[in-house]
N, C-alpha and C positions, 0 to 999 in steps of 0.2 A: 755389377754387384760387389760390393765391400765383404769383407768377411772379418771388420777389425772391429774398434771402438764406434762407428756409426751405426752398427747393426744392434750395437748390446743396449743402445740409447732407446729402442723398440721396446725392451722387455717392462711392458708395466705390468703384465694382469697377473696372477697367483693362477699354477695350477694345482699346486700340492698344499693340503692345509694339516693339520693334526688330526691325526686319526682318534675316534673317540674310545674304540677298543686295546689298543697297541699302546698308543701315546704320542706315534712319530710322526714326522710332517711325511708323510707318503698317501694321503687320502684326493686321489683324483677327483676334482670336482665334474668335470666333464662326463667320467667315465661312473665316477660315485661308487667308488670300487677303491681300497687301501691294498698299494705294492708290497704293504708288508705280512700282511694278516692278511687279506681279501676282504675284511670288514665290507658289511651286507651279504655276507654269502654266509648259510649257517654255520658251516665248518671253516677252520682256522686253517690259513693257507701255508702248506707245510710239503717239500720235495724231497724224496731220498736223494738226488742231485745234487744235494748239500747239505751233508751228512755235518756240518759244522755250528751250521744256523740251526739243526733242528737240536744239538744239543745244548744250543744258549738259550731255545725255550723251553725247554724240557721240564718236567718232574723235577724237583730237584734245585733248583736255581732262584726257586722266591725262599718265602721263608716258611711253606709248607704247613700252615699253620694247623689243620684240619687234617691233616694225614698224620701227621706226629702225634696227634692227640690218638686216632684210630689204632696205630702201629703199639699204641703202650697197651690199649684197652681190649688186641687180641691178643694178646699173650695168656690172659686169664677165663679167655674165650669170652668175654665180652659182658662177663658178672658185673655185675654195677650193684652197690646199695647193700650185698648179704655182710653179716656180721661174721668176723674171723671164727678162726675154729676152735680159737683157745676160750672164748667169752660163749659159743654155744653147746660145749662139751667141758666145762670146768671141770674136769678132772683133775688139772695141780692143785683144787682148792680142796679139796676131798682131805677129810683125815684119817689115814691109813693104819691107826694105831690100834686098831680093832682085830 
């Protein structure tokens, strides 16, 4: 048995194609299961074991679209729509010459 250039002339069939949750060529066809995500499995495949990888997908790293918006809109506790307090207490328009 060869272990050189006649062996690698075998390699026709794909087993890794792009995964449709991730993005990356890591979706086993065989197994129908993604090396990167776990794609088909509910939860997103994720190890304390590598503490490196999990914080290149983390929170934090897209562009958070949907939480920045949230993070502005607790600060006022989450008022939406009420009219300032200067325009429902007009007090500075008041004439005080009385």
């Amino acid at each position: 048995m060869t272990k050189g250039t006649s062996t690698f002339g075998k390699h026709r069939n794909k087993t890794h194609v792009f995964s449709r949750r991730c993005g990356l060529k890591a979706y086993h066809l065989q197994k129908s299961t993604c090396g990167k995500c776990g794609y088909l499995a509910k939860r997103k495949r994720k190890y304390n074991w590598s503490a490196k990888a999990k914080g290149r997908n983390t929170t934090g790293t897209g562009q958070m679209t949907h939480l920045k918006i949230t993070h502005h809109r607790f600060r006022p506790g989450f008022h939406e729509g009420t009219r300032g307090q200067l325009l429902q207490h007009p007090v500075h328009l008041k004439d005080f010459s009385d």
